[in-house]
Structure formats: C-alpha cells, structure tokens
N, C-alpha and C positions, 0 to 999 in steps of 0.2 A: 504494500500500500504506500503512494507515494505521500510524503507529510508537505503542511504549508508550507511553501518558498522553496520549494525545490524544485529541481526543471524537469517536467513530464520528459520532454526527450530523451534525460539521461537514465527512465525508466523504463523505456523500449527499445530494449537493445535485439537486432536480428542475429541471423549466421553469420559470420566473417567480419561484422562489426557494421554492416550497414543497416539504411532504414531504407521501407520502401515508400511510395510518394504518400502512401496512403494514410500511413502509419505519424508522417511527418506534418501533415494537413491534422490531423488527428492532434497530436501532441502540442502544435500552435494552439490552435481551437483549447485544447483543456490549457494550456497556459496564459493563455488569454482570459479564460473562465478566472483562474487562479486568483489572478492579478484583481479584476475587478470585484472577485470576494474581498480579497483582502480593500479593497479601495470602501465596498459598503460596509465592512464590519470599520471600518475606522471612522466612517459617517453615525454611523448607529451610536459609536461613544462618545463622539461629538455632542449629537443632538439628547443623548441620553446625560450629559453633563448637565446643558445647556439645561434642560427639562428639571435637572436636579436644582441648581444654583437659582432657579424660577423661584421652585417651590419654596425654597428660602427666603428668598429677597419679598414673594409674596406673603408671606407670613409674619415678617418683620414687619412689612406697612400695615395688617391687619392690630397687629400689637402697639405699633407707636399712634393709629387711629384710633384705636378702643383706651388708649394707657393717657392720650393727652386732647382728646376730642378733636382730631385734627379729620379734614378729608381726605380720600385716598390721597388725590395729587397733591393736598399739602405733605401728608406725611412719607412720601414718593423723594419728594422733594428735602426733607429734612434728612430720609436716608444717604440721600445721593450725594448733600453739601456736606453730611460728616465723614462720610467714606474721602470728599474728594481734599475735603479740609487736611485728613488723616493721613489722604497717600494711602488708603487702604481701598480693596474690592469693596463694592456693596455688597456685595454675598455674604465675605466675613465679617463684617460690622451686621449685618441680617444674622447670623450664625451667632454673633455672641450674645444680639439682643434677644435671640428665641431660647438659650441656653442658662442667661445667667438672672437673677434675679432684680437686679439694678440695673437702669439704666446707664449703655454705657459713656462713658465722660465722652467721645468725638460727637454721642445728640445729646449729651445733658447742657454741653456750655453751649451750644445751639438755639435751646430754649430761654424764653424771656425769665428774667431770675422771680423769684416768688414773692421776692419785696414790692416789685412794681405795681403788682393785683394782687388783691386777698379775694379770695370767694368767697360771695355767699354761704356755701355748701361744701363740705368736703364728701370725696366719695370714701364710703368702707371700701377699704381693699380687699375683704371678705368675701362679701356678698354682693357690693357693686350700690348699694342704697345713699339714696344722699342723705348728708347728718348736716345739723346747722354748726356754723362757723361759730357763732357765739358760745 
C-alpha cells in the first residue's frame, strides 16, 4: 500500500525495470489525486481553525455584551481595540475573557472608570436581579 507523499510510480514497478504507457497515465492520474488530497485536507484545517477561533471571538462578545450592556458591534469593537491596543489576537484576549473570571486589564482600562457614573442599580452577579445603589 503506497502511504501519503510518496510517488505512485515508484510503486509500479514492471519486468526489466520499465512501465508501460498505461501503467504510467495510471500512476500520474493517482498522483495527481495524491496531491490534491493532501491540498483539501490542508483546506479542511484551515477552515476548521478559522470555524474554531469564530467560536471564541463569538462568545467573548456574547460575555462583554451581557457583563457590561454593551451591543454586539459595540462590544465587537471593545474586543478588537484591546486585542489591537495589546499587540494580541482577538481570539486570545476572547480565550482568556471566556476562561478566567475577571475581566481582562487590555478591556478593563478600555472601559469608562466607575467614578464617572454610579448607577442607579447594581446587578447581582448571582442571579442577574437588579438591587438598589443606595
């Protein structure tokens, strides 16, 4: 059985050491097949990364939307300015904000500091209920 990346032709070997044409049209054809598996399985990882690094970056704007009432594009946007602040992927700044319990400091100095606004309401972190400020 011939394995990936090896050359079909040098696995039909005839009598006296030759091919015949047939043999030779045959052996292109499967190494041409070869080639282009190997060219879709490096597609497939691609887009299976891509598909991965989604899910994360989507789920970090779902968290800084519901964690600071922001809209998707605003909070799209606060990922993207701390990643670019940071010199970091949005993936990875997505990756620690779905991971760790605090918000990380590249979108906390992002945010307006807490001096400037007092709310009315604070939320339970709990259960999500608003309680009065006073």
């Amino acid at each position: 059985m011939l394995g990936r990346g090896g050359l079909v032709s040098d696995a039909v070997p005839l009598e006296h050491g030759a091919f015949a044409p047939a043999t030779l049209e045959i052996a292109a054809e499967l190494e041409r097949l070869v080639v282009y598996a190997d060219a879709q399985e490096r597609k497939v990882s691609q887009l299976q990364a891509a598909l991965d690094s989604r899910v994360v970056v989507e789920r970090a704007i779902g968290i800084l939307a519901e964690r600071f009432e922001l809209s998707f594009p605003e909070a799209f946007e606060l990922l993207r300015s701390a990643a670019r602040n940071s010199r970091r992927e949005v993936r990875a700044i997505g990756q620690e904000l779905g991971t760790a319990r605090e918000t990380p400091p590249e979108i906390a100095e992002l945010l307006p500091s807490s001096d400037d606004e007092q709310p009315e309401f604070l939320r339970c972190p709990r259960c999500g209920t608003d309680v009065s400020a006073s």
